[in-house]
FIZA-276502 format. One record per residue (C-alpha): residue number from 1; residue in one letter; x, z, y. Coordinates in nm, 4 decimals, padded with zeros to 6 digits. Last residue first. Example, Ala and Ser with C-alpha at 12.3 -4.5 7.8 and 13.67 -1.06 7.14 Angstrom:
FIZA-276502
R,resi,resn,px,pz,py
R,2,S,01.3670,00.7140,-00.1060;
R,1,A,01.2300,00.7800,-00.4500;
This chain:
FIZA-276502
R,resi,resn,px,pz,py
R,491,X,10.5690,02.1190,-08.4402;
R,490,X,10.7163,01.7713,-08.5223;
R,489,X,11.0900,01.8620,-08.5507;
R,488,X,11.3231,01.6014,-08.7039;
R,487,X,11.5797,01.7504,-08.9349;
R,486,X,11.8578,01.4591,-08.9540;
R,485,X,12.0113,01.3841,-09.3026;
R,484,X,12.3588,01.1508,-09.2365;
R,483,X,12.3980,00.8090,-09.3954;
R,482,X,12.5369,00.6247,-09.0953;
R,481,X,12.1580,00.4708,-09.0332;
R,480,X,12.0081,00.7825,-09.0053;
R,479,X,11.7947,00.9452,-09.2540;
R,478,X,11.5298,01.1270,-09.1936;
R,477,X,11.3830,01.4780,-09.2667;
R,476,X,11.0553,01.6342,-09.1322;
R,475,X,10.9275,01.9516,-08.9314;
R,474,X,10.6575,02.2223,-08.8729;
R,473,X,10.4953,02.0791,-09.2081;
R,472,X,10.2295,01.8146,-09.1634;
R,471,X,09.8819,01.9860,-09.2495;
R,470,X,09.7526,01.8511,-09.6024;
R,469,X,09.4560,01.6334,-09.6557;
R,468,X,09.2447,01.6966,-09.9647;
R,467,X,08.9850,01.8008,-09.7586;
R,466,X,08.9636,01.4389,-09.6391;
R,465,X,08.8365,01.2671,-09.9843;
R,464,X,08.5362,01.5269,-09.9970;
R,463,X,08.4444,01.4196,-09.6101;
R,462,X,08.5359,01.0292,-09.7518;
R,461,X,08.2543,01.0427,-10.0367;
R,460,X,08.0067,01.1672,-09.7125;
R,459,X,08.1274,00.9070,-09.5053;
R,458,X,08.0892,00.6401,-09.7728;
R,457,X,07.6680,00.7885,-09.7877;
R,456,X,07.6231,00.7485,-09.4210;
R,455,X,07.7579,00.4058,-09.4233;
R,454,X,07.5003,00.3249,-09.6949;
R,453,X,07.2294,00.4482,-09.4958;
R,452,X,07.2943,00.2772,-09.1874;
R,451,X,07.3010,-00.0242,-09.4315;
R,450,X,06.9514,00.0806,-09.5669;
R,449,X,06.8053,00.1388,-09.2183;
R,448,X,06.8948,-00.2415,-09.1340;
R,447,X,06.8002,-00.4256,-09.4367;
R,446,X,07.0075,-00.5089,-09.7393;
R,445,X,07.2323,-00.8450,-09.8442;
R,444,X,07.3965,-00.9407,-09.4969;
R,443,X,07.4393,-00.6017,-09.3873;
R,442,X,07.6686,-00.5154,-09.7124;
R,441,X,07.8839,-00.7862,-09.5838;
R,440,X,07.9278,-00.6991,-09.2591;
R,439,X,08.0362,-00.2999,-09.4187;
R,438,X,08.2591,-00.4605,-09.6090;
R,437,X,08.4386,-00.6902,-09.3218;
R,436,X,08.4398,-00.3547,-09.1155;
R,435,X,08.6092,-00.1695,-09.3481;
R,434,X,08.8822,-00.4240,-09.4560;
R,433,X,08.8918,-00.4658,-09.0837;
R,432,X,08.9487,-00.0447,-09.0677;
R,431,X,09.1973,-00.0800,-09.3671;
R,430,X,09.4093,-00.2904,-09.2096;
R,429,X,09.4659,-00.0183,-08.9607;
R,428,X,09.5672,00.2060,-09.2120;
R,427,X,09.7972,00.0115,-09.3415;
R,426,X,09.9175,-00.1202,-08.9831;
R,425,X,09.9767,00.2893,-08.9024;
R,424,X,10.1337,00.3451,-09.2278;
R,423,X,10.3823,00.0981,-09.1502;
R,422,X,10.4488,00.1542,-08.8230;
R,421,X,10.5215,00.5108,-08.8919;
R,420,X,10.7784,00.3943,-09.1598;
R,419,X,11.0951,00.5589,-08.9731;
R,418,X,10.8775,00.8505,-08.8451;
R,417,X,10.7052,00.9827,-09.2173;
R,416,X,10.3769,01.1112,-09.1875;
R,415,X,10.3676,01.2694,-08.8622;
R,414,X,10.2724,00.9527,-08.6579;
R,413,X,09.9796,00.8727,-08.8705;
R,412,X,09.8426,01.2352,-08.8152;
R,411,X,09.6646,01.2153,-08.4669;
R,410,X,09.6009,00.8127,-08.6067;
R,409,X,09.3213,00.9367,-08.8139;
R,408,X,09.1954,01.1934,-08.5550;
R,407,X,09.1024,00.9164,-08.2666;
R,406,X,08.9467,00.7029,-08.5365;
R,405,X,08.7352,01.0512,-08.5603;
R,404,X,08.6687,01.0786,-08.2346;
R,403,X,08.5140,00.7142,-08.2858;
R,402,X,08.3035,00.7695,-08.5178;
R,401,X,08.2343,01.1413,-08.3963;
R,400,X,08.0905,00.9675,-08.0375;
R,399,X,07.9485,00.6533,-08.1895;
R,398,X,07.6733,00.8746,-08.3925;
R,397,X,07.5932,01.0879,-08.0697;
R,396,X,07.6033,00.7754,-07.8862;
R,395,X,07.3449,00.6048,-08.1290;
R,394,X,07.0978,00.9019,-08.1816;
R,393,X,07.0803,00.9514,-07.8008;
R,392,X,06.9733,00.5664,-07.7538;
R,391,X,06.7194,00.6274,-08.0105;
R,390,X,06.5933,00.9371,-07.8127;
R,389,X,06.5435,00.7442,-07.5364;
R,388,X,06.3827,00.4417,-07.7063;
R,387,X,06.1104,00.6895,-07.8079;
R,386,X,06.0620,00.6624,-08.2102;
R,385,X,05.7894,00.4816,-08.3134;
R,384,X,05.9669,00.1393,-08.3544;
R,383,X,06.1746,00.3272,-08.6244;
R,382,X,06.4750,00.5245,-08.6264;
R,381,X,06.5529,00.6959,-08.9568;
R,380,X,06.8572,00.4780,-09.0798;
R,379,X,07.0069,00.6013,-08.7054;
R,378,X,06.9990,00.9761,-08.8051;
R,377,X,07.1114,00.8879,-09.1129;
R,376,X,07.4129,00.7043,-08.9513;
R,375,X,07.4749,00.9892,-08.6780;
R,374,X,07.5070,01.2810,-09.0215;
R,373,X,07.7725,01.0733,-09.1665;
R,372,X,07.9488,01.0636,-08.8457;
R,371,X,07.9816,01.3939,-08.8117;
R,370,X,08.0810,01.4084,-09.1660;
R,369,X,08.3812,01.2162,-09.0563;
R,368,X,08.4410,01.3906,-08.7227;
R,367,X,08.4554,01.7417,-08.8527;
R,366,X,08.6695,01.6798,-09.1514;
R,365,X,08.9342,01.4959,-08.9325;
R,364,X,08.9215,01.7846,-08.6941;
R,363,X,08.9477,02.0258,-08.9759;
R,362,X,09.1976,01.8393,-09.1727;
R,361,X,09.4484,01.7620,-08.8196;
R,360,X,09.4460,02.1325,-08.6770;
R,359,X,09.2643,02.3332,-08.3864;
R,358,X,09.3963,02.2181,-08.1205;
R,357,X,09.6069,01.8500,-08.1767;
R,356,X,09.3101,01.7441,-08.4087;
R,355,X,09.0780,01.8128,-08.1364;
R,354,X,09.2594,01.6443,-07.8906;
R,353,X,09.2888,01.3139,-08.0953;
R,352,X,08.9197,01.2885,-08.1718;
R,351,X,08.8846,01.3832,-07.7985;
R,350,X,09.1370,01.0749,-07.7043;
R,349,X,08.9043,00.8683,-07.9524;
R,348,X,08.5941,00.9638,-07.8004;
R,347,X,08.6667,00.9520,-07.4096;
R,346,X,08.7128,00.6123,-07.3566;
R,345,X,08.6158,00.4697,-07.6926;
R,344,X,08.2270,00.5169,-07.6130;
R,343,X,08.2096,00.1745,-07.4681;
R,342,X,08.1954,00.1068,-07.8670;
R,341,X,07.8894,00.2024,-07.9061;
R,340,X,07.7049,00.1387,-07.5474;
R,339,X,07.7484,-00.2103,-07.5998;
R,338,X,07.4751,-00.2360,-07.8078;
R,337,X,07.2289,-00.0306,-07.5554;
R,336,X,07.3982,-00.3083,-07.2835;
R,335,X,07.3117,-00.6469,-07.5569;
R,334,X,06.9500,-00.4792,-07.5777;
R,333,X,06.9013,-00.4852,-07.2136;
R,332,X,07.0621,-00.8084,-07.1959;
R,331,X,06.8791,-00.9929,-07.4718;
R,330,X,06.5388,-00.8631,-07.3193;
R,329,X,06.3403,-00.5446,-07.5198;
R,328,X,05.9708,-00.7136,-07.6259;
R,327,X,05.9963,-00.5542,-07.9738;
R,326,X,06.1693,-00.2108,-07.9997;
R,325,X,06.3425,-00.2496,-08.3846;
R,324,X,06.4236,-00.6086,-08.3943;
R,323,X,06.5467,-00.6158,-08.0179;
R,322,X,06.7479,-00.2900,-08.0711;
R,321,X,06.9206,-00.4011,-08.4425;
R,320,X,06.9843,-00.7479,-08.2859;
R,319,X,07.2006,-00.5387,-08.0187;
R,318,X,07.3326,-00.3352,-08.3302;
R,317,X,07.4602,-00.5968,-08.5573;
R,316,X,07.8300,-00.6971,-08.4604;
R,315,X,07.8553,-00.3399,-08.2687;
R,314,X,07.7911,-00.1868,-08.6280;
R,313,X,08.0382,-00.3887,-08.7825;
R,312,X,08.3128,-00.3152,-08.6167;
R,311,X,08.2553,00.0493,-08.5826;
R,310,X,08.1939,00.1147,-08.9607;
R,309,X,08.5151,-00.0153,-09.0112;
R,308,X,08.6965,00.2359,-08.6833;
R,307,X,08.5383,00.5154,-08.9247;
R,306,X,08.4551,00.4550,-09.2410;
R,305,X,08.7484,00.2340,-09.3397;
R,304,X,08.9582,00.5008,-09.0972;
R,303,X,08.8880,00.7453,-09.3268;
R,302,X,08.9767,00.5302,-09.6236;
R,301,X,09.3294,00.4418,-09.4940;
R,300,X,09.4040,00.8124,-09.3756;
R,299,X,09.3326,00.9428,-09.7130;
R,298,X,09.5253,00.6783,-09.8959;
R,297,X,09.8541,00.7889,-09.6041;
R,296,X,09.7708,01.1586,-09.7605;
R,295,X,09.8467,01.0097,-10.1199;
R,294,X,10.1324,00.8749,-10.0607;
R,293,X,10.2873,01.2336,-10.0776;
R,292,X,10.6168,01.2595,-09.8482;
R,291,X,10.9977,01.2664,-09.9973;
R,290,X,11.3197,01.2701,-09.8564;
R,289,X,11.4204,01.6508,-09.8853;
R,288,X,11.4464,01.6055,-10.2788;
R,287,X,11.6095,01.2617,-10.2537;
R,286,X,11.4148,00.9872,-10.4283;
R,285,X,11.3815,00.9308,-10.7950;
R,284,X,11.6831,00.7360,-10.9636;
R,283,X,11.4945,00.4202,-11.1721;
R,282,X,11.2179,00.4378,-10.9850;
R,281,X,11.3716,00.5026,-10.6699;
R,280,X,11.6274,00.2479,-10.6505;
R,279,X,11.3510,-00.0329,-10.7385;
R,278,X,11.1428,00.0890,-10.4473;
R,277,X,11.2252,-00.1507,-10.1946;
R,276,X,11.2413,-00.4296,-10.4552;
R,275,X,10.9029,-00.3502,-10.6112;
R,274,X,10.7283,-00.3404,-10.3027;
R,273,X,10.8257,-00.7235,-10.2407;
R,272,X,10.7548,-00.7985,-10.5613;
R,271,X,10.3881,-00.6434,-10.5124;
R,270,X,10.3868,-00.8593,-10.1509;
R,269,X,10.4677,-01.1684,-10.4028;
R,268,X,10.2117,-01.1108,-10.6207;
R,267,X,09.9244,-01.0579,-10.3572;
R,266,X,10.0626,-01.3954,-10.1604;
R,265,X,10.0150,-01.5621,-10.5188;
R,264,X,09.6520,-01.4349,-10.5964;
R,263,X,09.5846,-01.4951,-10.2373;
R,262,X,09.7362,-01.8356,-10.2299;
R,261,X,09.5106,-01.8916,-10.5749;
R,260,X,09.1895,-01.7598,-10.3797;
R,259,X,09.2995,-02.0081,-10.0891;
R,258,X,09.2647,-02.3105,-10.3284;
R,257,X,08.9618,-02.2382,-10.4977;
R,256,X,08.8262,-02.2467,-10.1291;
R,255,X,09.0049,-02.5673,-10.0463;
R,254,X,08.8073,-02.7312,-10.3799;
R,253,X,08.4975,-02.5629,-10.3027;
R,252,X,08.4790,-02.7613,-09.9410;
R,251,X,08.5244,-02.4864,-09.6406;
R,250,X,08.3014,-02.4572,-09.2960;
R,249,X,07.9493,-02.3937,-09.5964;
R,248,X,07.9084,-02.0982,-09.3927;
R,247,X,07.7815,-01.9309,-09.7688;
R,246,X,07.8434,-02.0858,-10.1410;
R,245,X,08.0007,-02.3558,-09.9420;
R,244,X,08.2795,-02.1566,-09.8624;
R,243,X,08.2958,-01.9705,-09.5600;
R,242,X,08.2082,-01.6853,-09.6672;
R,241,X,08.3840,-01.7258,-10.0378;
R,240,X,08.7134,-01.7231,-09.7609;
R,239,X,08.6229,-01.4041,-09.6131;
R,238,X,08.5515,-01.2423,-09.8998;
R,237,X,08.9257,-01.3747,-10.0864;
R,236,X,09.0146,-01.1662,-09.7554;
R,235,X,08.8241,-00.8309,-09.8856;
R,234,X,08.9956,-00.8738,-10.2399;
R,233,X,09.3087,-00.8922,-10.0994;
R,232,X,09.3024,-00.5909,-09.8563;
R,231,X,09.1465,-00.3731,-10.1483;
R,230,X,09.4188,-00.4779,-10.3467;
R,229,X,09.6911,-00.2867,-10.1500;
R,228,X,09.5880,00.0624,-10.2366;
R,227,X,09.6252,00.0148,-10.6188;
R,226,X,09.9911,-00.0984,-10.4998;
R,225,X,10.0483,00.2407,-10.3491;
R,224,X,09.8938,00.4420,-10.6346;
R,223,X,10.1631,00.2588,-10.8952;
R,222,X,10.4349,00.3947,-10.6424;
R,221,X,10.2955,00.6906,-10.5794;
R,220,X,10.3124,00.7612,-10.8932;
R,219,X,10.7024,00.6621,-10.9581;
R,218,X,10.7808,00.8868,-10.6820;
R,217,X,10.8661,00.9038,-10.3503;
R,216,X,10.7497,00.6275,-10.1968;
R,215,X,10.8934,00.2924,-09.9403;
R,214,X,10.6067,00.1454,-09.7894;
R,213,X,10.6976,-00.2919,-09.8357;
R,212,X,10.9108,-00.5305,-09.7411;
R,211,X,11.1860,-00.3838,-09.5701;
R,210,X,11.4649,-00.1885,-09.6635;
R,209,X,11.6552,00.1783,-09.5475;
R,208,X,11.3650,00.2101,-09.3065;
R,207,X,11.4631,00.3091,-08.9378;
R,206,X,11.4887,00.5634,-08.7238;
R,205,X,11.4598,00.5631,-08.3297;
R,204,X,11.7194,00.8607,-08.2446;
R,203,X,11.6298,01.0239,-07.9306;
R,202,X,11.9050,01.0617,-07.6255;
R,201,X,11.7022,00.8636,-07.3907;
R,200,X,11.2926,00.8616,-07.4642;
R,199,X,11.2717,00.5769,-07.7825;
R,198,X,11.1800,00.2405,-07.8034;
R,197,X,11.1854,00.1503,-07.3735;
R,196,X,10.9499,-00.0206,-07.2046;
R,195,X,10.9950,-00.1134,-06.8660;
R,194,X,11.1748,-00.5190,-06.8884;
R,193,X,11.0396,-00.5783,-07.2448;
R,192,X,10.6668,-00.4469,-07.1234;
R,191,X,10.7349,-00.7032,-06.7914;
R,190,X,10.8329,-00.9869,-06.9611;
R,189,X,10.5207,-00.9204,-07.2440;
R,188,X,10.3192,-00.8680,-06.8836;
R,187,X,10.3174,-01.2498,-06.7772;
R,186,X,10.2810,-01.3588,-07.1078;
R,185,X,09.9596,-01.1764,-07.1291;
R,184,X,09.8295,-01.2556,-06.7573;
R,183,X,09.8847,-01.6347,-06.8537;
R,182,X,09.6820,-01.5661,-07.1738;
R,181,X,09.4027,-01.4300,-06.9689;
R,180,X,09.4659,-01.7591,-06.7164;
R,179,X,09.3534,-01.9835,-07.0327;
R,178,X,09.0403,-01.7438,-07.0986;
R,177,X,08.9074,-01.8159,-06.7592;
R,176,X,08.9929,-02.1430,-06.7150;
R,175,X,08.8228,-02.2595,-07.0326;
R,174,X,08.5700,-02.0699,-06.9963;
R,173,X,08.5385,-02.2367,-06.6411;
R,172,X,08.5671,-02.5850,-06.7829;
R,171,X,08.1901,-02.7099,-06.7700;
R,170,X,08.1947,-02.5826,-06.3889;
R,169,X,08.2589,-02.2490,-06.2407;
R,168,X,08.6060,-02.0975,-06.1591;
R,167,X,08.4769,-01.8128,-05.9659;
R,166,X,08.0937,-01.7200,-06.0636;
R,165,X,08.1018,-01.8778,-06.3968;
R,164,X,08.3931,-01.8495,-06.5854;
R,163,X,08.4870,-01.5363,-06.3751;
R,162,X,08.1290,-01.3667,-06.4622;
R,161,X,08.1388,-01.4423,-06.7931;
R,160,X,08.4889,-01.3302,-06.8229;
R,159,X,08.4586,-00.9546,-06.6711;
R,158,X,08.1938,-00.7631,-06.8546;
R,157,X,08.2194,-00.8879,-07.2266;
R,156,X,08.6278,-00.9489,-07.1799;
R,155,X,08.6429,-00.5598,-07.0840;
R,154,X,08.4459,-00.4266,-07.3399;
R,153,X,08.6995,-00.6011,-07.5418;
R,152,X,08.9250,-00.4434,-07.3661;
R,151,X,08.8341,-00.0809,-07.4037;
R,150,X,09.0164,-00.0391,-07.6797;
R,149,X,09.3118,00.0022,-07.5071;
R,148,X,09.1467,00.2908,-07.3176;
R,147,X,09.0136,00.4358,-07.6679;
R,146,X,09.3482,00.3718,-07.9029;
R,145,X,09.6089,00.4308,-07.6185;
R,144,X,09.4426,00.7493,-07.4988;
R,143,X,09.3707,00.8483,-07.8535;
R,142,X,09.7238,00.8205,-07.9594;
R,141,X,09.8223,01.0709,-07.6261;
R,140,X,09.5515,01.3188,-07.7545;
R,139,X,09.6759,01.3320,-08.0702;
R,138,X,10.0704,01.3335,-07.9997;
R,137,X,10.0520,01.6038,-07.7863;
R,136,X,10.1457,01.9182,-07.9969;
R,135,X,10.3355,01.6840,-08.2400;
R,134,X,10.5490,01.5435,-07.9824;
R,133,X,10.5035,01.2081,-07.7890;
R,132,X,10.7525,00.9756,-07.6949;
R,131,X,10.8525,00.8699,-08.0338;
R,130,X,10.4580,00.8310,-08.1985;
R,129,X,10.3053,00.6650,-07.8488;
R,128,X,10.5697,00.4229,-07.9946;
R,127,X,10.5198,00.3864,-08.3680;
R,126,X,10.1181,00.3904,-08.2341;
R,125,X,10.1793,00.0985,-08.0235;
R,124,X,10.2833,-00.1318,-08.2831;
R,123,X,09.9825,-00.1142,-08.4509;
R,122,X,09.7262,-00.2046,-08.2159;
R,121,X,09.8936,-00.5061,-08.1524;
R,120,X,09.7826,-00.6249,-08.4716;
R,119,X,09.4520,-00.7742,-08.3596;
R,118,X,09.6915,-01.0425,-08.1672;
R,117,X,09.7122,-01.1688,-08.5173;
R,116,X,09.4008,-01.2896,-08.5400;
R,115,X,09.4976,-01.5447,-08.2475;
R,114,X,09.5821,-01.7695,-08.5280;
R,113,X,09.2497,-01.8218,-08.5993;
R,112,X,09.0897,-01.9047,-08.3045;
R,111,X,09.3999,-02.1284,-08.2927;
R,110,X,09.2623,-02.3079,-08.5871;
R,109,X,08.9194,-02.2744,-08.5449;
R,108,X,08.8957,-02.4615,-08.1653;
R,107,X,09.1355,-02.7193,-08.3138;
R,106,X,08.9240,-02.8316,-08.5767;
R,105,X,08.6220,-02.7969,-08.3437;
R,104,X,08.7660,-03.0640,-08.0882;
R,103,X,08.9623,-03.0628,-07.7853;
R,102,X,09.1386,-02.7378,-07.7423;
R,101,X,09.2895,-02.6282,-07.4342;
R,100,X,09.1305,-02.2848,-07.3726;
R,99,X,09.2424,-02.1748,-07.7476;
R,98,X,09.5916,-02.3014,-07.6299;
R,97,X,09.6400,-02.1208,-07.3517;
R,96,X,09.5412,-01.8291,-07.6070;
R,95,X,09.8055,-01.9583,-07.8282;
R,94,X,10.0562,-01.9788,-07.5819;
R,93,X,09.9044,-01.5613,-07.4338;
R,92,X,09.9340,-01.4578,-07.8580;
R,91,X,10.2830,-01.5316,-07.8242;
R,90,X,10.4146,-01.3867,-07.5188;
R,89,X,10.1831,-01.0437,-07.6124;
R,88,X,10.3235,-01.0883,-07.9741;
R,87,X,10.6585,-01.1185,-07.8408;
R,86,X,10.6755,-00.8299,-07.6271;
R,85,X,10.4967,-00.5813,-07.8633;
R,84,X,10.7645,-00.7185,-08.1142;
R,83,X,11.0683,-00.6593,-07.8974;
R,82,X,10.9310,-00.3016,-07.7571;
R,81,X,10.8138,-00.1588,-08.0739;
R,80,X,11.1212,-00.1445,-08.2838;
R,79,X,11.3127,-00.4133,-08.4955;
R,78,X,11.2704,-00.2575,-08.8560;
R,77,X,10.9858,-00.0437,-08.8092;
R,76,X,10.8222,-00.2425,-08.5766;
R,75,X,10.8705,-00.5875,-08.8208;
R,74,X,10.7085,-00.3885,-09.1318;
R,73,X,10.4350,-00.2327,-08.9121;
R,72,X,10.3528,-00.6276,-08.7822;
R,71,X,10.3481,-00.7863,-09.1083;
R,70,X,10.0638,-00.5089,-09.2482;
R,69,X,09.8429,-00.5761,-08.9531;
R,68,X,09.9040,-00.9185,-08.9780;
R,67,X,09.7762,-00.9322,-09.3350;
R,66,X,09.4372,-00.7889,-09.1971;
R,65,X,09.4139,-00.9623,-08.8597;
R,64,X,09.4497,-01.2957,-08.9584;
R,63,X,09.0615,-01.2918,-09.0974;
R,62,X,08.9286,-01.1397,-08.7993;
R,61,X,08.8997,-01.4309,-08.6162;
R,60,X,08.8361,-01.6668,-08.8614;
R,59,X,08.5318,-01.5074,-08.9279;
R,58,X,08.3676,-01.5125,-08.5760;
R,57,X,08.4479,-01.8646,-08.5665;
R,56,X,08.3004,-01.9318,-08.9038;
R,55,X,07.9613,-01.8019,-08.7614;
R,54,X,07.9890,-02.0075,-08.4670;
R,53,X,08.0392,-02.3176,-08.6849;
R,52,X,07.7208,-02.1765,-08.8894;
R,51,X,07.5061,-02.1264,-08.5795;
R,50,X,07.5899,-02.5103,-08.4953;
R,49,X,07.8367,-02.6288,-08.2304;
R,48,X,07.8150,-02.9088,-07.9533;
R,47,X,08.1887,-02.8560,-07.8308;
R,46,X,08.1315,-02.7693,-07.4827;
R,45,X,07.7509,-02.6221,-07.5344;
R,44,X,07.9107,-02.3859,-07.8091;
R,43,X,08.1363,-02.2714,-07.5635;
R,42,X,07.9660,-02.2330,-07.2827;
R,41,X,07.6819,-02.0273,-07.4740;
R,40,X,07.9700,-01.8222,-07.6817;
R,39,X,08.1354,-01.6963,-07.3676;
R,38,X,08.1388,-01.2810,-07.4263;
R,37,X,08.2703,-01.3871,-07.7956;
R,36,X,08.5764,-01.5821,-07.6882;
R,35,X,08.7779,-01.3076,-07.5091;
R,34,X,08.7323,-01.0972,-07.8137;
R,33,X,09.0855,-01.0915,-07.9475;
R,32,X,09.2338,-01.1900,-07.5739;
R,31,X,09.0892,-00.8382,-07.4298;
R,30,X,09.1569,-00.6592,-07.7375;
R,29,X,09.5447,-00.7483,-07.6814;
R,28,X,09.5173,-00.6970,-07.3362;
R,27,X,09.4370,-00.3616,-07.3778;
R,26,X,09.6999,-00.3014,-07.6002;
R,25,X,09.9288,-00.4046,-07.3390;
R,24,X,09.7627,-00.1610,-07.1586;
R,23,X,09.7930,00.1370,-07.3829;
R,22,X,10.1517,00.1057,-07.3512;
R,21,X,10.2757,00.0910,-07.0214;
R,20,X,10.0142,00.3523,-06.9273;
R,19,X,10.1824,00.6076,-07.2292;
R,18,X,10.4968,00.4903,-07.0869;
R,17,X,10.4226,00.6418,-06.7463;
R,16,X,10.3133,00.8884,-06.9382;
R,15,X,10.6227,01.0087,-07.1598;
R,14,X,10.8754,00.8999,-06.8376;
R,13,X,10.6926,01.1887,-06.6059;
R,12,X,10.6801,01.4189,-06.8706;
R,11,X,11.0598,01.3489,-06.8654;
R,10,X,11.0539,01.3884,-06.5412;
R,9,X,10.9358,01.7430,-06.5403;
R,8,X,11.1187,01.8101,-06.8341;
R,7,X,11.4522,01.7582,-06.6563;
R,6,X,11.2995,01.9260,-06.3049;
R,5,X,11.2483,02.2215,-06.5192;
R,4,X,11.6002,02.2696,-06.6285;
R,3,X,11.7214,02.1956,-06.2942;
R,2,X,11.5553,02.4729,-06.1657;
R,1,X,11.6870,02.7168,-06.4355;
């Protein structure tokens, strides 16, 4: 009996001492993402940039992210977490380096936005937390590596100023700064490969039967899942009319006619992809005890639009939002209030998480959405009139069910479907910049209180989505890679 207990005592042990493994190099992730945007002055005096170059910057940034998002989930699935989290950490540290060593504005943008794809990290993490973590814990311990990783772009806002300018100093000490980040990332992918480990010893780590695309069940889900994809297109061919010369004006019209047909072909080629996974299936139907509903992976995508997407863009804006709205606030003062949103993460997503582990994934998810639907309207209402106190209240009460409720999406990703739980979880997590590049959009054509208003109204279309979310079943099937049907239990 006592060495019964000492076995699950250390593997307890092993589940959060990989939990810390994990959310950290997530953290590091965020922290080279955003590592730029804390150091804007020093960067634009290095390079002599206009508003508009800045502007593109900003864009390219996020612009990798979406498609990588998707490219990542396919590679976790089929090669498992640790090797990719490794190499994107390795990776995204050279072109960080890089970043730090650029010259002139060309080069500036182009590694800018190459490091998009560090945004993916997020993803592979969640397949991870997913095997190490049962059902019963698997919220809270998602959260935990969603809010705490999270954190690092907080992180890069409160630690890189002041060790660009108080310890390396100088015209270069961004440059230093954000150069030894990347060292500190390559550093750590040697030592994630060295501790990490895909699976707790004696699990099975599953994988698809093809990659490419989501495999479905049906012939439905098949036509629903390619619906779903367009979204992610359209959103990008956004990006690029931004900085076109219709907009940014960083793009000629010829090169931006040019990356709507790559998008038009990239889109065809992903729906070949799909095709070929799923040719089997459509002409044979899938196994009886092999098959999920696409349609509660569409759920999770648009609640996490509203949720995490709402989040991006409302940090963008809501610093300008508190100088605009309480005139004669300082740029610091209003740049902490702003802050305030996302610093939030910490405990909000692993309480998003923890709720959905107690009293059920729907309900929590419900909760949280309309939650947040109710903090936008109270934050359309705030005027110059209101006490800045209570305006303060209004925003972490709204940032505290936004991001429990990012915390409640990815409580569920992980019970989905294991082998393509990277998958889903880079869908979904595409769909929060798809989100968040909407939302930015929006802001640019209507005024403050009407955007908060708009959010409020998608979270109210997503509460009615989100009730058609079904509890995972007490268990699901997979298939291992010598053919045999293996009952995995998630209750």
């Amino acid at each position: 009996m006592s060495s019964a207990k000492l076995n699950l005592l250390d593997l307890n042990k092993a589940n959060v001492r990989l939990l810390h493994i994990t959310w950290f190099a997530f953290f590091l992730t965020f922290v080279m993402w955003f590592a730029h945007a804390p150091l804007k002055p020093l960067i634009m005096e290095s390079f002599n940039m206009t508003t508009e170059q800045w502007k593109a910057l900003l864009i390219l940034n996020v612009a990798l992210t979406i498609p990588a998002r998707i490219v990542i989930g396919i590679l976790v699935d089929k090669f498992g977490p640790r090797s990719v989290y490794s190499l994107l950490l390795i990776a995204s540290g050279l072109m960080c380096i890089a970043f730090a060593a650029a010259q002139t504005f060309e080069q500036l943008a182009l590694f800018r936005f190459l490091l998009g794809f560090v945004g993916a990290g997020f993803v592979i993490g969640i397949r991870l937390v997913g095997e190490w973590f049962p059902a019963r814990q698997v919220g809270l311990a998602e959260g935990i590596y969603g809010g705490w990783g999270n954190f690092g772009a907080s992180a890069a806002a409160l630690l890189l100023p002041t060790t660009a300018v108080f310890i390396f100093g100088g015209e270069n000490g961004w440059r230093y700064a954000i150069g030894v980040t990347g060292i500190i990332a390559i550093g750590y992918g040697v030592i994630f490969y060295w501790k990490a480990r895909n699976t707790p010893k004696g699990s099975t780590y599953f994988k698809p039967k093809k990659s490419g695309g989501l495999e479905v069940s049906n012939r439905r889900d098949f036509y629903f899942y390619l619906a779903m994809n367009i979204p992610m297109y359209l959103i990008l061919a956004v990006l690029a009319w931004k900085l076109s010369p219709a907009d940014i004006g960083l793009l000629s019209n010829t090169t931006t006619y040019i990356l709507y047909v790559v998008l038009l072909l990239l889109c065809a080629y992903q729906f070949s992809q799909i095709y070929k996974v799923n040719k089997e299936m459509l002409s044979k139907g899938a196994p009886a005890h092999d098959k999920y509903k696409f349609s509660q992976v569409a759920i999770l995508n648009w609640s996490y639009f509203v949720t995490f997407g709402s989040e991006l863009a409302v940090v963008s804006m809501l610093p300008a939002f508190f100088m605009d709205t309480f005139p004669g606030m300082s740029l610091a003062i209003a740049g902490l209030l702003g802050g305030s949103f996302a610093f939030m993460n910490l405990v909000a997503r692993p309480g998003g998480g923890y709720i959905s582990d107690k009293f059920g994934r729907r309900k929590a998810l419900s909760i949280c959405v309309i939650g947040s639907g109710i903090g936008y309207f109270a934050l359309s209402q705030i005027t110059p009139e209101w006490p800045l106190l209570l305006a303060v209240v209004a925003v972490i009460f709204c940032s505290l069910f936004v991001q429990a409720g990012a915390g409640a999406v990815f409580a569920v990703v992980p019970l989905i479907k294991r082998r393509l739980t990277g998958q889903v979880a880079g869908m979904s997590g595409a769909y929060g910049n798809v989100g968040g590049v909407t939302y930015l959009t929006i802001y640019s054509f209507v005024d403050t209180n009407t955007f908060f208003l708009i959010i409020a109204a998608t979270a109210l279309v997503v509460f009615a989505v989100v009730q058609f979310l079904e509890e995972p079943a007490g268990h699901m099937v997979e298939v291992a890679e010598d053919g045999s049907v293996v009952r995995v239990e998630v209750g």
